[in-house]
Backbone as a printed PyTorch tensor [residue, N CA C, xyz], in Angstrom:
tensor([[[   4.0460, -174.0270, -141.5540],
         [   3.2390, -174.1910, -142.7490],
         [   2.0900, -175.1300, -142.4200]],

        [[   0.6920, -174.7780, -142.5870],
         [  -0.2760, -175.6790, -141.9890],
         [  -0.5610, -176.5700, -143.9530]],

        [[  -0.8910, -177.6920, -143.3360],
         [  -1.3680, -178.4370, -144.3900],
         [  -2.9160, -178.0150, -144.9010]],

        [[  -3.1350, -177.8830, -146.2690],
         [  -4.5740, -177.6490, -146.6390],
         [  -5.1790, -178.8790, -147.4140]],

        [[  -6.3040, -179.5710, -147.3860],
         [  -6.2100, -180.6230, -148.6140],
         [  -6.7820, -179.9170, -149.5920]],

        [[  -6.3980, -180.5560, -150.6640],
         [  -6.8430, -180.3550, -151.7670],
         [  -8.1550, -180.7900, -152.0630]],

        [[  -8.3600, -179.6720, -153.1840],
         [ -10.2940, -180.0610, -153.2640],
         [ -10.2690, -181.2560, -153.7300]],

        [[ -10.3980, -182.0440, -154.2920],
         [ -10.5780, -182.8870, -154.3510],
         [  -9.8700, -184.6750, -153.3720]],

        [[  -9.2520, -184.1440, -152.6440],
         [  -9.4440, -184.7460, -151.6220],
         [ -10.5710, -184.3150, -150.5850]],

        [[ -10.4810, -183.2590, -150.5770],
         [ -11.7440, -182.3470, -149.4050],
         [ -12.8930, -182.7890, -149.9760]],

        [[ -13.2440, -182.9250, -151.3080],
         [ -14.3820, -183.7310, -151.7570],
         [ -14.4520, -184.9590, -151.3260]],

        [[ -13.7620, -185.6360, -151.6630],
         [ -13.7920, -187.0650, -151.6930],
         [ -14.1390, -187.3480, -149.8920]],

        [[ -13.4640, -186.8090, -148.4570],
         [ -13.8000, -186.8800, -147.7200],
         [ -15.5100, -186.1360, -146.8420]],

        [[ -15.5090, -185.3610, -147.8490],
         [ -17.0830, -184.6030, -147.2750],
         [ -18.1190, -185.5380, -148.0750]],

        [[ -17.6530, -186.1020, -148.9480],
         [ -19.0860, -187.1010, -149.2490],
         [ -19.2700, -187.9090, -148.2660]],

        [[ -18.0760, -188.2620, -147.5800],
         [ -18.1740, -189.6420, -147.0160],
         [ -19.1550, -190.3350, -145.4960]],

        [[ -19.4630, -191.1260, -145.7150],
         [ -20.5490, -191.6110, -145.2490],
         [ -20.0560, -192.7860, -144.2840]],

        [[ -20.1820, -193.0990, -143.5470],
         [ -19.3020, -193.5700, -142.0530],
         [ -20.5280, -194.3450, -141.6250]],

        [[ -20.1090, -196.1250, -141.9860],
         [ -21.7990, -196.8770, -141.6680],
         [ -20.7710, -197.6170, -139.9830]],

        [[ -22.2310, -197.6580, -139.3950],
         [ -21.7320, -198.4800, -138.3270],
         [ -22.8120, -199.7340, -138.2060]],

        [[ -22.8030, -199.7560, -137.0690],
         [ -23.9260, -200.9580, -136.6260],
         [ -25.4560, -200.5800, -136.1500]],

        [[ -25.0540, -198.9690, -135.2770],
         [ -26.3130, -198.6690, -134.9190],
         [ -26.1980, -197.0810, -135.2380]],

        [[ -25.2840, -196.8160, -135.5960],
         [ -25.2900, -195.1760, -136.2120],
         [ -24.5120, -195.2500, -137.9290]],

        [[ -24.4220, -194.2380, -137.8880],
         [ -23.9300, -193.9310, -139.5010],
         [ -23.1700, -192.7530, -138.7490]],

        [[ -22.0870, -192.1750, -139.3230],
         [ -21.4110, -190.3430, -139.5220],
         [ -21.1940, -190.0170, -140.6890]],

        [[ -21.8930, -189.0600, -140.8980],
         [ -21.7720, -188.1270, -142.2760],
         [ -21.5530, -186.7390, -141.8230]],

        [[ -20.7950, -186.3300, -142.9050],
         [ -20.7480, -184.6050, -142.4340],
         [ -21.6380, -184.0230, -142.3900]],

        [[ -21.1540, -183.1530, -141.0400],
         [ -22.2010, -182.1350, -140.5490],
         [ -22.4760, -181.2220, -141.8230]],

        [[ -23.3490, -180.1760, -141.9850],
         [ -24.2250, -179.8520, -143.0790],
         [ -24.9960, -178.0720, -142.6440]],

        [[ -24.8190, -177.0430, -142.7400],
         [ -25.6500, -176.1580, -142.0320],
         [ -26.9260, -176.6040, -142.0770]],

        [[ -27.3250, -177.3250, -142.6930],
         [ -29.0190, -177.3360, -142.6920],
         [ -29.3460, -178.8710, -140.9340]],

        [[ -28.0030, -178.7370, -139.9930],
         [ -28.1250, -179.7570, -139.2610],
         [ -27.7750, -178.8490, -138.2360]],

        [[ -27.7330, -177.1080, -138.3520],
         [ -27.4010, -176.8030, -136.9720],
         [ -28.9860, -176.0120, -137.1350]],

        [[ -29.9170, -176.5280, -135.9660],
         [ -31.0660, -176.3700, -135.6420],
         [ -31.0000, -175.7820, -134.3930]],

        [[ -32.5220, -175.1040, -133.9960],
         [ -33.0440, -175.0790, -132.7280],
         [ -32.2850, -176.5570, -131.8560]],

        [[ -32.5480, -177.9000, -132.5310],
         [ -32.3290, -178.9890, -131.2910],
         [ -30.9800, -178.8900, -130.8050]],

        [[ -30.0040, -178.2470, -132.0290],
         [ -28.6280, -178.4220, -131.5090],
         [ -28.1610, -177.2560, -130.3110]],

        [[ -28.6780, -176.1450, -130.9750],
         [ -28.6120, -174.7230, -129.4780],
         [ -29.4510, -175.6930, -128.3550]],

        [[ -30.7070, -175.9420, -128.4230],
         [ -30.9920, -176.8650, -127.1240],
         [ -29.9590, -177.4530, -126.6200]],

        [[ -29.1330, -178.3880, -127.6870],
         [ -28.1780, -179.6170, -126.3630],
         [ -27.4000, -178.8100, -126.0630]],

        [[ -27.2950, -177.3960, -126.4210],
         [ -25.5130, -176.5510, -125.8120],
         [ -25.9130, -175.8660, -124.8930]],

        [[ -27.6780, -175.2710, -124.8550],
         [ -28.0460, -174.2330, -123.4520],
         [ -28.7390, -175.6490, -122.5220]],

        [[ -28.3590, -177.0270, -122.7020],
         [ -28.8730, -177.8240, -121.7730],
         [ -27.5190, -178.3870, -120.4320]],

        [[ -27.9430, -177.7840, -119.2980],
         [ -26.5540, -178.0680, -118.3070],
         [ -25.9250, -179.2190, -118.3270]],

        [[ -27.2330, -179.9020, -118.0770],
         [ -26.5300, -181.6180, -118.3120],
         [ -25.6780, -181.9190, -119.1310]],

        [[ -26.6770, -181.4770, -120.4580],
         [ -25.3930, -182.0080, -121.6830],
         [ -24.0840, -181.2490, -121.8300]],

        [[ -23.6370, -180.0940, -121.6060],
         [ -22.5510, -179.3740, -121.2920],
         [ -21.9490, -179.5280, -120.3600]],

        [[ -22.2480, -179.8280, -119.6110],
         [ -21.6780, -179.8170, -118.3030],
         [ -20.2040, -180.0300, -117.9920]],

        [[ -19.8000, -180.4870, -118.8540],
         [ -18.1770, -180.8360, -118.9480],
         [ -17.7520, -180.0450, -120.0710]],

        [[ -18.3370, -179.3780, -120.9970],
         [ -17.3620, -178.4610, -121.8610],
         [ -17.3540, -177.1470, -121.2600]],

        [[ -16.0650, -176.8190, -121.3500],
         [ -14.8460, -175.6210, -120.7550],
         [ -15.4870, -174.5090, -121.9130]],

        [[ -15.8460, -174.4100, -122.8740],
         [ -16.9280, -172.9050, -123.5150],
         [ -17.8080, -172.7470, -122.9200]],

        [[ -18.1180, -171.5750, -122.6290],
         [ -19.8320, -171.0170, -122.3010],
         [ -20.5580, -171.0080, -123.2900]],

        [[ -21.7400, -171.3420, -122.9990],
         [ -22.8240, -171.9530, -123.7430],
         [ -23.2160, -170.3160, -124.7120]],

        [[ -23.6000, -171.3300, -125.8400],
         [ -24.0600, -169.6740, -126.9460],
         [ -25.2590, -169.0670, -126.5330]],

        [[ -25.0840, -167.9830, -126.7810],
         [ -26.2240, -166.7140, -126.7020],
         [ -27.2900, -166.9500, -127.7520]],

        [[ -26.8030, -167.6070, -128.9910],
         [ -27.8880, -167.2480, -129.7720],
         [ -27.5390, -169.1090, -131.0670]],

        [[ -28.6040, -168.9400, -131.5360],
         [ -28.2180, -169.8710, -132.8030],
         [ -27.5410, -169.5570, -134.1660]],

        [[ -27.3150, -167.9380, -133.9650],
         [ -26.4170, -167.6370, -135.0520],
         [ -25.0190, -167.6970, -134.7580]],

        [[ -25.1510, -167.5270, -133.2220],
         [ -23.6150, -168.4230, -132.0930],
         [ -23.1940, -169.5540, -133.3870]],

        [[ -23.7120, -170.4780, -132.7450],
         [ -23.9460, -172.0590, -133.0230],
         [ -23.4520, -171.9250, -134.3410]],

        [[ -23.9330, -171.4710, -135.4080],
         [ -23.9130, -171.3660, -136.8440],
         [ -22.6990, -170.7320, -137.4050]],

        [[ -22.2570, -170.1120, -136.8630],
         [ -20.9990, -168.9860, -137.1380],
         [ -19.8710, -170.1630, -136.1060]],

        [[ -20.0860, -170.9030, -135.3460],
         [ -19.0990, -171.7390, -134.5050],
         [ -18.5210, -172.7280, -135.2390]],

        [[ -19.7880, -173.5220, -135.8590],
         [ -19.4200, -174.8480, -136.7040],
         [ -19.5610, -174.2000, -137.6240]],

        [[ -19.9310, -173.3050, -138.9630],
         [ -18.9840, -173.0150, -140.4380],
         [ -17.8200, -172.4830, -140.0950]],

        [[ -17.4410, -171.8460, -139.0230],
         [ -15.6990, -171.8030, -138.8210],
         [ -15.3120, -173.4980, -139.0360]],

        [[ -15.4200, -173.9030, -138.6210],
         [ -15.1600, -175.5500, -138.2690],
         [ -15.3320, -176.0640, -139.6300]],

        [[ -16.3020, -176.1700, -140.3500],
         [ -16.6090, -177.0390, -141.4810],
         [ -15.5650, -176.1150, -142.2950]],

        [[ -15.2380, -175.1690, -142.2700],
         [ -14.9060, -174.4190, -143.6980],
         [ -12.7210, -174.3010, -143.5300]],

        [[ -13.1170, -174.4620, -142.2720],
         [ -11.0170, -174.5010, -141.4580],
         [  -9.8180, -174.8520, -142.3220]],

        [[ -10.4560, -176.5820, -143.2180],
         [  -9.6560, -176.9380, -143.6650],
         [  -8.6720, -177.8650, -142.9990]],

        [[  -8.7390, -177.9270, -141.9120],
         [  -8.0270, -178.6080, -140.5720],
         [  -8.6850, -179.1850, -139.8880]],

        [[ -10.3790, -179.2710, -140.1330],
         [ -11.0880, -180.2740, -138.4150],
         [ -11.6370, -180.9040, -139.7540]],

        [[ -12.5550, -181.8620, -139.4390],
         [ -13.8070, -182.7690, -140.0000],
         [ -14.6160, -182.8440, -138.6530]],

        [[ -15.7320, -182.4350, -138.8660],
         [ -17.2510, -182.5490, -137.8750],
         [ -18.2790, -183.1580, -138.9470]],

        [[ -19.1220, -183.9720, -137.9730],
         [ -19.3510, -185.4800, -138.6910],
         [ -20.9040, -184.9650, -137.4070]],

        [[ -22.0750, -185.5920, -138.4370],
         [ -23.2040, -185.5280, -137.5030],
         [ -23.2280, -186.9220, -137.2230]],

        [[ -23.5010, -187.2740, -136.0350],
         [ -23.9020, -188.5510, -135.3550],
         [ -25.4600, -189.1570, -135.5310]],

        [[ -25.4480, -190.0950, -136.7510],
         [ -26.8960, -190.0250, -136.8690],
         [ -27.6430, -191.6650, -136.3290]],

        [[ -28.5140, -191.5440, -135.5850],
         [ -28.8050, -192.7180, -134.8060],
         [ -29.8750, -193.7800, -136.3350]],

        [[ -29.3700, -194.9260, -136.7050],
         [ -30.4920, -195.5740, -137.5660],
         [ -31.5250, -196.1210, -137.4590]],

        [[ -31.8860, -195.9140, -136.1550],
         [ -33.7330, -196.2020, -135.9160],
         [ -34.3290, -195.4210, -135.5260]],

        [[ -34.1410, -194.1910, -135.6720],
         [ -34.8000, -192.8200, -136.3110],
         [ -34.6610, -192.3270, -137.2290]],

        [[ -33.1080, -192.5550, -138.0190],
         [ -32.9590, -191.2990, -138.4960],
         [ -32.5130, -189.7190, -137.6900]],

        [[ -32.1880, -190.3220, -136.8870],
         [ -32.2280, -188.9750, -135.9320],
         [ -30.7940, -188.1540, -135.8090]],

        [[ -30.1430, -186.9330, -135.9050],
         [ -29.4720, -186.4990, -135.1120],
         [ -28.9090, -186.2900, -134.0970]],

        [[ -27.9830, -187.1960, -133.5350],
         [ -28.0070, -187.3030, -131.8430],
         [ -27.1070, -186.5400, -131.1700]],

        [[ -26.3100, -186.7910, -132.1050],
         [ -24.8930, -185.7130, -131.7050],
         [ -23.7220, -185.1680, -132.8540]],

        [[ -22.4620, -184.7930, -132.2630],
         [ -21.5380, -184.3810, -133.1130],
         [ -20.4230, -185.1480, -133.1730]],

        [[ -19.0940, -185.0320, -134.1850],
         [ -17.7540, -185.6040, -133.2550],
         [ -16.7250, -185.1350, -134.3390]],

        [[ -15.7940, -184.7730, -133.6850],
         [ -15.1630, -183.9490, -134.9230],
         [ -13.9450, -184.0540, -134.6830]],

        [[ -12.8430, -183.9760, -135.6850],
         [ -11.4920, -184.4550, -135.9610],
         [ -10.7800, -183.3250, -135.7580]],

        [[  -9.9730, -182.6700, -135.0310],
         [  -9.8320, -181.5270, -135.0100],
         [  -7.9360, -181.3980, -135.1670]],

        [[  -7.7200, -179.5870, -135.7370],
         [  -6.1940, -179.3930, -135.9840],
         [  -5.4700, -180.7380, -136.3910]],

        [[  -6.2270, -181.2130, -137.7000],
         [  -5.2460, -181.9900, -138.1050],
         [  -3.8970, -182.0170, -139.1960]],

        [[  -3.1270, -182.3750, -138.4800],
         [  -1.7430, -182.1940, -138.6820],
         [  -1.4900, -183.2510, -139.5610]],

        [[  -1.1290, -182.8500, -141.0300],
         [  -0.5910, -183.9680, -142.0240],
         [   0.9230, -184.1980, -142.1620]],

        [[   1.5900, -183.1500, -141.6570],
         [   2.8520, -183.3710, -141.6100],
         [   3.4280, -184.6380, -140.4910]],

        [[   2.8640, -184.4200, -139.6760],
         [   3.0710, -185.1750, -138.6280],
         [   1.7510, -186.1040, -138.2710]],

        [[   0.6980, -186.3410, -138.7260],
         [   0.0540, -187.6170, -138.9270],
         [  -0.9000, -187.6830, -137.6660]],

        [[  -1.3760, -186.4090, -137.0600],
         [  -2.3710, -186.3860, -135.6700],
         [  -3.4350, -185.7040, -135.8760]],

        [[  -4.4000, -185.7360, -134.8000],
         [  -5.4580, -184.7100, -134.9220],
         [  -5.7690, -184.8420, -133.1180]],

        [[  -6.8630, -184.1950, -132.9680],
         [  -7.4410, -183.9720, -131.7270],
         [  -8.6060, -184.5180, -131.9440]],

        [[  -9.5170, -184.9050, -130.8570],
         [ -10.7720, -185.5580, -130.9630],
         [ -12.2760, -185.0190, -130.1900]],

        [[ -13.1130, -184.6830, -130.4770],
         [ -14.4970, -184.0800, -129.2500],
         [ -15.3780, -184.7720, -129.8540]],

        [[ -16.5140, -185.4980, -129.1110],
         [ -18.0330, -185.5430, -128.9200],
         [ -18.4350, -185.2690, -128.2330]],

        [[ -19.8910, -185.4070, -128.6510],
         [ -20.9980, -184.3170, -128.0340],
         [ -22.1710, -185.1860, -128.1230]],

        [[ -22.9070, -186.1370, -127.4850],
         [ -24.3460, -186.5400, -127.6960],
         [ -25.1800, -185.9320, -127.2080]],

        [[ -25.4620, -185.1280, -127.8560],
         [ -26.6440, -183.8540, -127.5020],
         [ -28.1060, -184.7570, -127.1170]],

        [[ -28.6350, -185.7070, -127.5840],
         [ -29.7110, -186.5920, -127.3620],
         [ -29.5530, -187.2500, -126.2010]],

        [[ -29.7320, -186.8830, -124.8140],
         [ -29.8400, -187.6000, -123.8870],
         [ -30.3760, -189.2440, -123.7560]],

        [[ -31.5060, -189.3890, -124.6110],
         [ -31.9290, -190.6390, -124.5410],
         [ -31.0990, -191.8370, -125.0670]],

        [[ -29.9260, -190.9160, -125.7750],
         [ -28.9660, -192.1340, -126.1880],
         [ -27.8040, -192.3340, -125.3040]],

        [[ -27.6800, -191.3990, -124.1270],
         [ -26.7630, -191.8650, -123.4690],
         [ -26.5470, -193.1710, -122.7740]],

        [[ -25.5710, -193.6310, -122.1350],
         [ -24.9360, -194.6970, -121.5360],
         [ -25.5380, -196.2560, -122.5840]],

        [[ -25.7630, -195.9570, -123.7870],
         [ -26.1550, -196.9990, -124.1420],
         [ -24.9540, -197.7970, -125.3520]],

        [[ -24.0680, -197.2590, -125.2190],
         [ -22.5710, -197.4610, -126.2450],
         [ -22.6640, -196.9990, -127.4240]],

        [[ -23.4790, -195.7600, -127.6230],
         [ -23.2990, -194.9290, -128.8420],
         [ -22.0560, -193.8370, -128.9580]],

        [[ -22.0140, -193.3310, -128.0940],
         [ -20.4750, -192.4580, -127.5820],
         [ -19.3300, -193.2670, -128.3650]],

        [[ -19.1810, -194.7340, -127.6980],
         [ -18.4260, -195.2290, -127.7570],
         [ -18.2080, -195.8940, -129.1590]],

        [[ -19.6010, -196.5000, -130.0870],
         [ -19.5730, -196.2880, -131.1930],
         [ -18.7810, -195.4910, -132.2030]],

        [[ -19.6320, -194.3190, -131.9780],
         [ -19.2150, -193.4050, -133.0970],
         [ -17.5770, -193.1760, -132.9780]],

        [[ -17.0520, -192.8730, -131.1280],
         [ -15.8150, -192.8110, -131.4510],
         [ -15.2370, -193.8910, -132.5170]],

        [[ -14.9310, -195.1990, -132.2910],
         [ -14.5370, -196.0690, -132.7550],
         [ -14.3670, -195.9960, -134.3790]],

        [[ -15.6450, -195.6980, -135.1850],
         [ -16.0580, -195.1360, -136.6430],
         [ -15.3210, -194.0730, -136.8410]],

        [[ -14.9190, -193.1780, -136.3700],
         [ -14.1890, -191.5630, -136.3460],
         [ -12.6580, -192.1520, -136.0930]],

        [[ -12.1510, -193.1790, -135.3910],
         [ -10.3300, -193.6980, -135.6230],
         [ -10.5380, -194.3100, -136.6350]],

        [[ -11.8030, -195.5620, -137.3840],
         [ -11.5890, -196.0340, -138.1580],
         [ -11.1330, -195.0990, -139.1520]],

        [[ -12.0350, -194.0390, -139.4340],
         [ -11.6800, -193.2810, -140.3450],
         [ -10.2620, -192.5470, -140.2110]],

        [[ -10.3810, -191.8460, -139.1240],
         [  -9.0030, -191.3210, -139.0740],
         [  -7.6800, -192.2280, -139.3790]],

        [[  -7.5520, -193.1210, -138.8200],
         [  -6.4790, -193.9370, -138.7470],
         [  -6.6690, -194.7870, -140.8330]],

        [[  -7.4430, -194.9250, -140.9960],
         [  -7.5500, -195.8450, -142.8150],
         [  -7.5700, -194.6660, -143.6900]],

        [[  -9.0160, -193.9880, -143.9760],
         [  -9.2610, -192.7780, -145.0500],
         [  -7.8660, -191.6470, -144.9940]],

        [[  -7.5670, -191.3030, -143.6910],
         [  -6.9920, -189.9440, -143.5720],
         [  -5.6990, -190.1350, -143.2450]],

        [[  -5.3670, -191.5710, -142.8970],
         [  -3.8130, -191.6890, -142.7030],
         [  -2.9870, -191.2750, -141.6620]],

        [[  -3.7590, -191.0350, -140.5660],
         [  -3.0230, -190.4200, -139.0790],
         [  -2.6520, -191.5760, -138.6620]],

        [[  -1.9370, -191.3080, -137.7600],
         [  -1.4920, -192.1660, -136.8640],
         [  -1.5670, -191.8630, -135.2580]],

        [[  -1.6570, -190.7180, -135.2270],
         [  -2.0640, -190.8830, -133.4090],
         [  -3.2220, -189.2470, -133.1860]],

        [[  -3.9930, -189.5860, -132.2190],
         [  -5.1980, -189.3680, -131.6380],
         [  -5.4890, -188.6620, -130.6930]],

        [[  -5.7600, -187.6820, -130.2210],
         [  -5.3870, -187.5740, -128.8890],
         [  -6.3090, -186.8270, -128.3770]],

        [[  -7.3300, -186.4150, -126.9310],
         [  -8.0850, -185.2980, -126.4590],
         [  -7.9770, -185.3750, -125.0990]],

        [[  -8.7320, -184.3310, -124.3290],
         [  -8.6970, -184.7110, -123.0550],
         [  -9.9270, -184.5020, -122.1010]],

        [[ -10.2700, -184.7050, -121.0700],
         [ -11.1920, -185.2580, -120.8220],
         [ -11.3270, -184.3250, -119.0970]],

        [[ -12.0430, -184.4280, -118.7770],
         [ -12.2750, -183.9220, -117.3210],
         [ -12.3580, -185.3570, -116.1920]],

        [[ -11.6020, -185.7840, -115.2680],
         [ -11.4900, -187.0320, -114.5900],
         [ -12.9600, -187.5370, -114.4610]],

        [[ -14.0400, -186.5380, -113.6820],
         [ -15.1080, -186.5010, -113.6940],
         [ -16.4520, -186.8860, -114.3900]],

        [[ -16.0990, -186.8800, -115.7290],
         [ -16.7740, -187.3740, -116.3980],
         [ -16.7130, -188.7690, -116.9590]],

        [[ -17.0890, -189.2130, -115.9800],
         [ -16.7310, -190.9010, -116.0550],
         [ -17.1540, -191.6750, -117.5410]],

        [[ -18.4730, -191.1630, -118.0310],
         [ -19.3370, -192.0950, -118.9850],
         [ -18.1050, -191.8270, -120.1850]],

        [[ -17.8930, -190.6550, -120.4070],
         [ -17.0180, -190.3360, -121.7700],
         [ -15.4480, -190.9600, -121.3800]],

        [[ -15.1300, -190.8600, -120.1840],
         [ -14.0160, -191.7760, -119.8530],
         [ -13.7930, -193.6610, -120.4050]],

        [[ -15.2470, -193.6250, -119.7320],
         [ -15.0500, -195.3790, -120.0530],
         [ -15.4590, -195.4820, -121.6460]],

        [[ -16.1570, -194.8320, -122.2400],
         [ -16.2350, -194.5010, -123.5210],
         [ -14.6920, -194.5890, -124.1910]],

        [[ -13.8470, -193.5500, -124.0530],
         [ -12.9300, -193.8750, -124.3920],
         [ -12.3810, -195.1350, -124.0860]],

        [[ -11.6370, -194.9890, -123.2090],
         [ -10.9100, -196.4880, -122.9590],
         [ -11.4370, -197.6100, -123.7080]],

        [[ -12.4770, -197.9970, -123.7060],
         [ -12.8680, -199.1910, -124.0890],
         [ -12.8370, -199.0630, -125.1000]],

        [[ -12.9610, -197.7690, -126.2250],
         [ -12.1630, -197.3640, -127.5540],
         [ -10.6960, -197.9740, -127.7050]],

        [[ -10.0010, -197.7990, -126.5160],
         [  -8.7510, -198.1920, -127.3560],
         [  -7.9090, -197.2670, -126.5560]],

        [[  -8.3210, -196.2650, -126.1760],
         [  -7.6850, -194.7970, -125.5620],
         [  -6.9560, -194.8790, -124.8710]],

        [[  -5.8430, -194.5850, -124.2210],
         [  -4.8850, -194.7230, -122.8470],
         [  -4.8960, -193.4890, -122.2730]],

        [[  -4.6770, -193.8680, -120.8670],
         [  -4.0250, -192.0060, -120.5020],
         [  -3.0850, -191.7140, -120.3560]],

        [[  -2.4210, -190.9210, -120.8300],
         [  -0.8330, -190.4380, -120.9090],
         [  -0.6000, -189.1220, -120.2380]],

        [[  -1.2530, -188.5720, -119.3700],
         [  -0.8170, -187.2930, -118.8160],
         [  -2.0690, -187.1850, -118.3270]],

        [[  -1.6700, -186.4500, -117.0260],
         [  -2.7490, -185.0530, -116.2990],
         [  -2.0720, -184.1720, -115.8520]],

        [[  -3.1850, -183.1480, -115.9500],
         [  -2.8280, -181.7660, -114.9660],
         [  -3.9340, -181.7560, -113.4780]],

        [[  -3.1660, -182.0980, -112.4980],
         [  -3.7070, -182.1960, -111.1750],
         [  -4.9300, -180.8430, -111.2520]],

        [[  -5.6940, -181.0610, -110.7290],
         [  -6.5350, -179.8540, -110.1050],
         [  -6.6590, -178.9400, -110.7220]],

        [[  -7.1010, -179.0140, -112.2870],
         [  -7.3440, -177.8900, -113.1350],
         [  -8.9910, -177.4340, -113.2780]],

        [[ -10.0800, -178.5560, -112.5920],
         [ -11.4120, -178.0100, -112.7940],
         [ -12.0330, -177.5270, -111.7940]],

        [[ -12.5710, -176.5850, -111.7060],
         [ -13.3700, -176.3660, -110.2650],
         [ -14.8760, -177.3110, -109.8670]],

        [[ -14.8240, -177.5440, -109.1680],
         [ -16.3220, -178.3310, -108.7910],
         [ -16.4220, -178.6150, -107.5630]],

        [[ -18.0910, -178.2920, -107.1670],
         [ -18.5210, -177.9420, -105.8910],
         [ -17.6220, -178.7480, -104.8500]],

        [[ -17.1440, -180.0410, -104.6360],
         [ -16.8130, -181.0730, -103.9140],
         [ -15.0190, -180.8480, -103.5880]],

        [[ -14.6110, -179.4350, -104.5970],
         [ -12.6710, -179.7600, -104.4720],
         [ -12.4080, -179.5230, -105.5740]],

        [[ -11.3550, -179.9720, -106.3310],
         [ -10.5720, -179.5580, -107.5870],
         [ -10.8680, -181.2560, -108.4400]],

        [[ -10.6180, -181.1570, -110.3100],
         [ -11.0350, -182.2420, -110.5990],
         [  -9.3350, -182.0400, -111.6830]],

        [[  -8.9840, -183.1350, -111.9560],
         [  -7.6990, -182.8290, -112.8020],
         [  -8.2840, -183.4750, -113.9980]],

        [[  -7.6580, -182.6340, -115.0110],
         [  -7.8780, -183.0950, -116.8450],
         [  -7.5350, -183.8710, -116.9030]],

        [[  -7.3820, -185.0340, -117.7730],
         [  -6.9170, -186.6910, -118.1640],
         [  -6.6870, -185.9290, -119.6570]],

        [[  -5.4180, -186.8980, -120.1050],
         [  -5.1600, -186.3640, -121.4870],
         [  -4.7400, -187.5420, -122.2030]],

        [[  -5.7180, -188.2220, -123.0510],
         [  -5.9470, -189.5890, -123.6670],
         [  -5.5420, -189.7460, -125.1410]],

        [[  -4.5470, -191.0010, -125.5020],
         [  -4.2460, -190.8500, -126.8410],
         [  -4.1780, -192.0780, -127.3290]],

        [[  -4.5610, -192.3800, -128.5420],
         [  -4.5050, -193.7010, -129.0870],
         [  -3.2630, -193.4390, -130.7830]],

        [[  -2.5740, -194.8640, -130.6820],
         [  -1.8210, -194.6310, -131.9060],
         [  -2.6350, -195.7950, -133.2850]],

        [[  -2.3700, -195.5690, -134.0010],
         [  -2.8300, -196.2740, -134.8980],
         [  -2.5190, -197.6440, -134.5950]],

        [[  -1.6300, -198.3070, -134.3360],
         [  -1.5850, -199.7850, -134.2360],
         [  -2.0060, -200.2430, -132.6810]],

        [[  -2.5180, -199.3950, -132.2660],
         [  -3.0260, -199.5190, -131.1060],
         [  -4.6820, -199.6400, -131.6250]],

        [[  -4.8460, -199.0460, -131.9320],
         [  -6.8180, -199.2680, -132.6650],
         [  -6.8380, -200.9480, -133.2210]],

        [[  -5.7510, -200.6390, -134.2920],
         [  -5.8120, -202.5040, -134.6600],
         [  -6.0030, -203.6950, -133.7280]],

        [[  -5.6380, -203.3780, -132.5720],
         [  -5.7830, -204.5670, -131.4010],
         [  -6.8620, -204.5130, -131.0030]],

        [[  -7.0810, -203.2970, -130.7210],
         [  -8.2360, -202.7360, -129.7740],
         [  -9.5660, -203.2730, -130.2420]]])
């Protein structure tokens, strides 16, 4: 039996507005999947570590995230930078499980110019606050490619641990790269 919320919980969480220090998260919105966002998904760099092939088209993109916004089970949250105003990226709460008190976790900083500067690591942090207070989970969990170091230390310094790999599951030019599979529990964020 999958859990659905109720509209008016589903309200009460799609208004919600997620302030930080140097970003804000508010829900994603169709009028926020643009040309810039198909850019960060047909850009190698910025993909480069997600396991989907990049969309064909922006009605891809559009038909990808209203599956997502409309599920009933994820929350996707636009990453909005506050000295623009800008759209930088995504991050979204995914298959969350109310019976048992979890979800799954992905970002995406599609805005290169904000990388390595602790916005990643930001927004995660804002996305457990929420998860772990508003939504009442208790544990966290995604996984990661070893390789991708920046979103690695991103995590961790979130709070994240690693609790599992699968040896040699990615291909890359240099040998095999193994998945990292990272989870935080709720009283683990409190310290953190």
């Amino acid at each position: 039996m999958s859990w659905a919320p109720s509209s008016e919980s589903l309200n009460e969480m799609e208004d919600k507005k997620i302030e930080g220090r140097r970003i804000y998260l508010r829900p994603l919105s169709k009028s926020d999947i643009t040309d810039k966002v198909y850019n960060w998904l047909k850009n190698r760099e910025v993909v480069k570590f997600i396991e989907s092939a990049p969309p064909k088209s922006l009605k891809d993109v559009a038909d990808y995230y209203e599956n997502i916004i409309n599920s009933g089970s994820n929350k996707i949250f636009a990453i909005i930078a506050k000295d623009r105003s800008a759209h930088i990226g995504n991050i979204k709460l995914g298959n969350i499980n109310r019976k048992h008190a979890f979800a799954d976790m992905g970002i995406l900083i599609g805005d290169k110019s904000y990388w390595g500067k602790g916005y990643c690591q930001e927004a995660v942090r804002l996305l457990l606050g929420h998860a772990f207070g508003a939504l009442k989970l208790q544990k966290i969990f995604l996984a990661v490619n070893e390789d991708n170091i920046a979103a690695l230390k991103a995590y961790l310094n979130a709070g994240f641990n690693i609790e599992g790999r699968i040896k040699r599951l990615y291909h890359r030019s240099r040998g095999r790269a193994d998945r990292l599979y990272l989870g935080i529990l709720k009283e683990e964020f409190k310290k953190s």
